[in-house]
Phi, psi and omega in degrees: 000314166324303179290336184280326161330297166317304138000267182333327207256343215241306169298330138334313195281299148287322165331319231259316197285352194235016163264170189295152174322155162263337187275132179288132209291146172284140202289157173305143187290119179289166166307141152251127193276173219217160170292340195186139171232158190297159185239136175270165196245114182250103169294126176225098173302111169254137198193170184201151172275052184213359166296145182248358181228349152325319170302314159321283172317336192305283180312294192302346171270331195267007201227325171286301168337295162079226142257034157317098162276054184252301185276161175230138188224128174249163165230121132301172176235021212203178168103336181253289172191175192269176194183168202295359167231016155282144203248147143341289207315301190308341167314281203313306193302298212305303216280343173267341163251012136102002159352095177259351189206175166232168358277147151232151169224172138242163188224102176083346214046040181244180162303128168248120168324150179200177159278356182257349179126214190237103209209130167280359182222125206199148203278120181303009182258357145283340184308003181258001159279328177287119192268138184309325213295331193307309182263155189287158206241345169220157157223185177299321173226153183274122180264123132235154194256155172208110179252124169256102194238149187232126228248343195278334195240341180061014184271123205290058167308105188224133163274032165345044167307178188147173163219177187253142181282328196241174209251336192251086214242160157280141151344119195251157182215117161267120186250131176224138196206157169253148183228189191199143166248155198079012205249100170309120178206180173291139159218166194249129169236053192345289234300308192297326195216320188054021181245003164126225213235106185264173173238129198240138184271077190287148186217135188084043153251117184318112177296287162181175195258130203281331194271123197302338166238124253247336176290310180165180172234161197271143183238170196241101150337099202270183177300323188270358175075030195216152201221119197222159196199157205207146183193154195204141190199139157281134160287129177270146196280048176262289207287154197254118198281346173290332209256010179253171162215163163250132164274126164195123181266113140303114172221169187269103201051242204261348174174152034255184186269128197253309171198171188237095189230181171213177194190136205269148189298297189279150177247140204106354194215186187264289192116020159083044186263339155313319190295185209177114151332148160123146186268160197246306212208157167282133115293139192272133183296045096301357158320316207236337142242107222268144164225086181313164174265110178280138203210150231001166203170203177273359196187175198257118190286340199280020216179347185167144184239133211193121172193136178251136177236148189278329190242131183235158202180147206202102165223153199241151206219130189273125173257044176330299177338312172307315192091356191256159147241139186237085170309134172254144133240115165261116209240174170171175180195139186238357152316313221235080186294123149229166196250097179290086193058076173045004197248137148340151138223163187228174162276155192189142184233134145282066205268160154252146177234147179223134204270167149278152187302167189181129174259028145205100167246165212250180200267150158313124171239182167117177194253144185230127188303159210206108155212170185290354188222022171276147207252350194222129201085174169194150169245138169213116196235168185175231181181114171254168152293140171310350200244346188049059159250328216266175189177117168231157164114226228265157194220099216216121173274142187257119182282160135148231174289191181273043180287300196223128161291097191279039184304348175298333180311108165310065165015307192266356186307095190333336194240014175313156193231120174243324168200166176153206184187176205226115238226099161251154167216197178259037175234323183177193175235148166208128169234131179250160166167196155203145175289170205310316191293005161083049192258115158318146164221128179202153216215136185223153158205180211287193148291151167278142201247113171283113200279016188085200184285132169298154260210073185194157157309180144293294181242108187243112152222151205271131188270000000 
């Protein structure tokens, strides 16, 4: 009896040591949410390896940046013509803010002051007049990233949070991508070489969008004013998982962009923040324009090239220094389907004409010689895809000063033009000849509708 008694009092006892204090616990320190966090900045490039003043844009862009890590620079691939690094998404970017050329940028997708005015979307060869001070330096909300990546599998985890400082917010959209650096391909460059088409180290080019719309995805706002958003994706084993990062943004619906961040995909590495742009070694441009056999049209293609185009446009971009204006004519018919490798296609022409310089100038008429051995200007005609991927035909030298050396010209070219000419008035255009293989040629287009100036400096040259 005793012992149990004891017992009793020695189990009593503990029991009495493992309940809780009585004394009341203190409550967790709430969050403070700061008023503001610093803001990063998003450069959205539109650019092509088949642009010739990209590079040029590059540099002005990468001179503006300088080693501010305030900006983030993403590239499209679209805005010029598609190519071996365009994405869907980036089309849906380019065609909503209304992109018509390259190179272009934007900066957050708001207005930016310039010496060209106030535009949001403007040729980077204005950024050395745009003064920084213009953008704020703070915002409302926090972007971060936390990429969970598994190498064996190549599957991509990316986590996205933040929070909002105020309470009272616009409809927010978060877009999120991957991009990649480094990857040697053609690039077409006037400024650097003037020998054509290079093998170029491109960088900061969108891989592809992590987010299901390339405009943002809608994001879901707690109570607590913080936010978390999850995306997953396998990397094609193409791409070098060191040289890629994610990119992921805020914006108000599709713009402007309220803030940004980025974060290299492997952890441990730059994310291909190190790489540096620039062509390296020459390439033979049939690397890049394939010239497939075009089959049914109007006429028989294999004996003679005959193509009338309905719409011609025409703007001009001034080289004083040169003494030249340099007409771009852009022609085409969305009439006259022919079929390229199973694919749709339409004719479709580039021509140059280079003018003596004249500071108001008017459009060219007159007839201009067409041969196989002129250092200046070019015509390139053919028959593209609505997407400008697929291209068959002519690569054509153009007579007149000595501007630009077209060492890029396939020599051997089926539609090369060994002689004719090219005839303009204010009623149209027609260029005639034959190519080396002794095939006629003959191109006709409506008038030309004058679009101005091209949406570039005046004296652009590549340092």
């Amino acid at each position: 009896m005793k012992t149990y008694r004891l017992f009793a009092i020695l189990a009593l006892g503990s029991w009495l040591l493992v309940l809780p204090s009585c004394e009341p616990k203190p409550e967790p320190e709430p969050e403070v949410i700061p008023e503001s966090f610093p803001r990063k900045h998003l450069i959205e490039e539109f650019t092509g390896q088949s642009c010739g003043y990209c590079p040029y844009g590059m540099d002005c862009v990468h001179d503006f940046m300088a080693n501010d890590t305030n900006y983030i620079l993403v590239l499209h691939h679209y805005g010029f013509a598609a190519d071996h690094f365009s994405v869907a998404g980036s089309k849906t970017i380019t065609s909503a803010l209304k992109v018509s050329g390259a190179p272009n940028i934007t900066i957050d997708r708001a207005k930016t002051k310039s010496s060209n005015g106030t535009n949001v979307v403007f040729h980077p060869g204005y950024l050395p007049s745009v003064n920084k001070n213009q953008f704020e330096t703070t915002t409302y909300a926090s972007v971060n990233i936390r990429n969970a990546y598994d190498p064996a599998t190549r599957e991509l985890r990316v986590f996205v949070s933040g929070v909002l400082c105020k309470e009272d917010y616009p409809d927010l959209k978060l877009t999120v991508l991957v991009k990649e650096s480094g990857m040697v391909d053609t690039q077409q460059d006037f400024y650097e070489t003037y020998e054509g088409w290079k093998e170029f180290r491109h960088c900061n080019a969108v891989r592809a969008f992590m987010s299901d719309n390339p405009k943002g995805d809608p994001i879901t706002v707690k109570a607590d004013r913080h936010y978390e958003e999850q995306f997953v994706i396998d990397l094609k084993s193409t791409w070098n998982a060191e040289n890629c990062m994610v990119v992921a943004f805020l914006s108000e619906e599709f713009q402007p962009v309220v803030q940004a961040a980025q974060k290299p995909v492997v952890e441990g590495t730059k994310g291909g923040a190190d790489i540096l742009h620039g062509g390296v070694t020459a390439v033979p441009v049939a690397d890049y324009y394939p010239e497939p056999n075009a089959t049914s049209g109007p006429a028989d293609y294999s004996n003679n090239k005959s193509e009338t185009f309905t719409t011609s446009y025409a703007y001009y971009e001034q080289f004083p220094d040169y003494g030249v204006t340099m007409w771009t004519i852009q022609a085409w018919n969305k009439e006259s389907i022919v079929t390229v490798n199973k694919t749709q296609c339409i004719p479709f022409a580039n021509l140059i004409v280079l003018a003596p310089y004249n500071a108001t100038p008017t459009l060219p008429t007159g007839v201009f010689p067409v041969n196989a051995t002129a250092q200046a200007g070019t015509v390139i005609a053919g028959y593209r895809d609505d997407a400008k991927v697929t291209i068959d035909g002519s690569m054509l030298y153009f007579t007149g000063l000595n501007y630009f050396n077209q060492g890029y010209l396939d020599p051997q070219a089926q539609w090369l033009i060994a002689d004719g000419e090219m005839t303009i008035t204010d009623q149209g255009w027609t260029l005639s000849g034959h190519a080396r293989n002794g095939a006629a040629i003959n191109l006709e287009g409506s008038a030309l509708v004058n679009q101005g100036s091209a949406n570039a400096p005046s004296r652009l040259r590549r340092k």
